[in-house]
C-alpha positions in Angstrom: 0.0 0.0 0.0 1.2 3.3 -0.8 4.2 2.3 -2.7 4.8 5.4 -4.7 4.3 7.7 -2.0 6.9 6.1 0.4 9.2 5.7 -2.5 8.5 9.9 -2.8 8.1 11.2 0.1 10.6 11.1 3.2 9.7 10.4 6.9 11.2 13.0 9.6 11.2 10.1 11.8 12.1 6.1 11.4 9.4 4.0 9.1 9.2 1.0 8.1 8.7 1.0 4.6 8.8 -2.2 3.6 5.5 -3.8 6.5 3.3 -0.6 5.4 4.0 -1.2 1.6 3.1 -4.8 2.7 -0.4 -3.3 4.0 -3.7 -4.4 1.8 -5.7 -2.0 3.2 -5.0 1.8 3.1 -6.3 1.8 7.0 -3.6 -0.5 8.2 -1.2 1.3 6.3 -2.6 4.7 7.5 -2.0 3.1 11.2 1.4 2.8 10.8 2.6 5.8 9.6 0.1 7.5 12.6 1.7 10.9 13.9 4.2 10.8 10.9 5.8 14.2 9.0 7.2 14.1 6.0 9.2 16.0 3.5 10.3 18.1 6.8 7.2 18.5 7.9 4.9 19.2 4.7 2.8 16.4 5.1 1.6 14.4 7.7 -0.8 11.5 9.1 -3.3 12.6 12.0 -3.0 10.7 15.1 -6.8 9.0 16.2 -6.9 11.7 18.6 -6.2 14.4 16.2 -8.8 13.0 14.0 -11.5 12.8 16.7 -10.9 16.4 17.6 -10.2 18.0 14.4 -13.7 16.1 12.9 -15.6 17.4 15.7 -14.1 21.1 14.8 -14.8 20.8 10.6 -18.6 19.4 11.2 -18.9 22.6 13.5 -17.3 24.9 10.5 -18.8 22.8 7.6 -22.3 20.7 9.3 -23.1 20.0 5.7 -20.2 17.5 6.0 -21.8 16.3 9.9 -21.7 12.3 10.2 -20.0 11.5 6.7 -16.2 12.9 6.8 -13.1 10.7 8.6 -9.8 13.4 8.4 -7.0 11.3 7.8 -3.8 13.9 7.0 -3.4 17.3 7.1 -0.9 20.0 5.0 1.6 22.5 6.6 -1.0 24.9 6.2 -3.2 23.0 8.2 -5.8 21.8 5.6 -7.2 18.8 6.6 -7.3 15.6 4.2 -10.6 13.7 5.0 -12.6 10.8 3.3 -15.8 11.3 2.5 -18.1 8.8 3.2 -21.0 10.0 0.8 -19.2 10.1 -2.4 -17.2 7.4 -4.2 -13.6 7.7 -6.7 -11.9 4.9 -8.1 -14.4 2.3 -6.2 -13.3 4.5 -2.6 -15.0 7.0 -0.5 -13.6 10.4 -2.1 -11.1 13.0 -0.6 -12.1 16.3 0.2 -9.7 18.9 1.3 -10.5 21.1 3.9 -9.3 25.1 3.9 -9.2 26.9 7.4 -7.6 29.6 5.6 -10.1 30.5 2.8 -13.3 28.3 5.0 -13.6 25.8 1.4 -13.9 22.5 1.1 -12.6 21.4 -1.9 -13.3 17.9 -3.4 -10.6 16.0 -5.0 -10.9 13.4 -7.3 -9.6 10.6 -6.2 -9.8 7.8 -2.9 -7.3 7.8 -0.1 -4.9 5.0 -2.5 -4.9 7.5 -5.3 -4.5 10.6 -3.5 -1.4 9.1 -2.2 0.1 7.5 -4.8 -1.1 9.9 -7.9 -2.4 13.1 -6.4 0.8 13.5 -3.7 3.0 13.0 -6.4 2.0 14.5 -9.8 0.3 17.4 -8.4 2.4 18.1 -5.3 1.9 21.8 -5.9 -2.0 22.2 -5.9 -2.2 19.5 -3.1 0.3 21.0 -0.8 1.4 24.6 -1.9 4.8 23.4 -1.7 6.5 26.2 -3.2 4.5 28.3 -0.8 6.0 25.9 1.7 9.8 26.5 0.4 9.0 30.6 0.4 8.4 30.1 4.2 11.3 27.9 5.0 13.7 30.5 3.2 11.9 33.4 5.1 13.4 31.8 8.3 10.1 30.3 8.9 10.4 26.6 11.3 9.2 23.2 9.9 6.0 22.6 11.9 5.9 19.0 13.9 3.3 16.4 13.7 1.2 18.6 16.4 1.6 21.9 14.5 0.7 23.9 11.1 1.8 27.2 9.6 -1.8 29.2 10.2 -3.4 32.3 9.2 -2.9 35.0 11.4 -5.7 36.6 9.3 -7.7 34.2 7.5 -8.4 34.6 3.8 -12.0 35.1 4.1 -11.4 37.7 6.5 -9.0 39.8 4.0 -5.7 38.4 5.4 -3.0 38.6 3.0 -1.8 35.8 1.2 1.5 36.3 2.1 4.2 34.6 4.3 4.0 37.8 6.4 0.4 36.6 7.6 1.6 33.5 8.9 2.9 31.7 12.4 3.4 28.5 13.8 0.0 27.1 15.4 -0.8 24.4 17.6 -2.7 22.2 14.6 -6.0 21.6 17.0 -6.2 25.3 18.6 -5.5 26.7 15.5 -9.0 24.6 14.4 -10.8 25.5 17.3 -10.4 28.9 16.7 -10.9 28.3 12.8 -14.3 26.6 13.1 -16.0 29.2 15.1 -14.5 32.3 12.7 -15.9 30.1 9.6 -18.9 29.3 11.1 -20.0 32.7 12.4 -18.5 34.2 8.9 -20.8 32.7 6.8 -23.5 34.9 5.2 -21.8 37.7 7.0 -21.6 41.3 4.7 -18.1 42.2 4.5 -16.6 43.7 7.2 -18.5 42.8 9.7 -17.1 42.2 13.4 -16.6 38.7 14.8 -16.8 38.4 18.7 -17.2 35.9 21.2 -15.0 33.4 20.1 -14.1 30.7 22.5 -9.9 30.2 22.8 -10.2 27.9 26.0 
């Protein structure tokens, strides 16, 4: 299981390729590689912790997704990587690609096999704004661990700047607690309007 994305992509902490390749099923592979970065720090695969909290926080920014989404992964940015249990690519529940940055959710065509052996690889760029990613770095930015992202101090939606100047090194579940509640209270909102009363405890 996922032989093209372990022969791509580089753990920032010991794997063993060769019993996860062995895998037949994406969550037994999945398993293994739980709480692992990769490609210093670019990528990684959410704890079941992480999932159960960071699911709780996307059904609060996104309830048309309540009851049907299982996060899996998440970006440096902190966009979450979930299967979606109500639509089906290449015979597997389909990706979607959760934005705290910009409140989208973007559906990607593919399962969880495909997104990890096609979609990592040829399209590294729209699925993980690498280059983005290597702009930071070079800024003097620091590689966020398996328990971090790079957020928005201003989100998109809220006419942050897209801009490395706008960003900072998050705890990855605060920084969706406090993304959730700006999303959700955002939406249908008229520009400019102030956003109170959100909940940082």
């Amino acid at each position: 299981m996922f032989e093209k994305f372990l022969s791509n992509y580089v753990s920032d902490s010991p794997v063993d390729y060769n019993d996860v390749k062995l895998c037949a099923e994406a969550n037994g592979a999945l398993k293994m590689l739980s709480g692992k970065t990769f490609d210093n720090g670019i990528y990684r695969i959410l704890t079941d912790s992480q999932k159960r909290e960071i699911d709780a926080q996307i059904e609060l920014a996104f309830p048309e997704f309540s009851g049907r989404i299982s996060s899996f992964a998440a970006d440096w940015l902190g966009r979450i990587f979930a299967e979606d249990s109500q639509r089906f690519e290449n015979g597997g529940k389909g990706i979607v690609m959760f934005e705290p940055g910009t409140a989208q959710a973007l559906e990607i065509p593919c399962d969880i096999e495909l997104f990890h052996d096609d979609e990592l690889i040829n399209y590294r760029e729209e699925a993980l704004a690498s280059s983005f990613y290597e702009e930071w770095l070079k800024s003097g930015g620091v590689a966020p661990n398996s328990l971090e992202c790079i957020g928005y101090d201003v989100p998109l939606y809220l006419n942050g700047a897209d801009g490395i100047g706008n960003l900072r090194l998050s705890n990855l579940e605060v920084y969706w607690h406090l993304s959730s509640q700006l999303i959700r209270r955002a939406k249908g909102l008229p520009a400019g309007t102030a956003i109170g009363n959100i909940d940082i405890s």
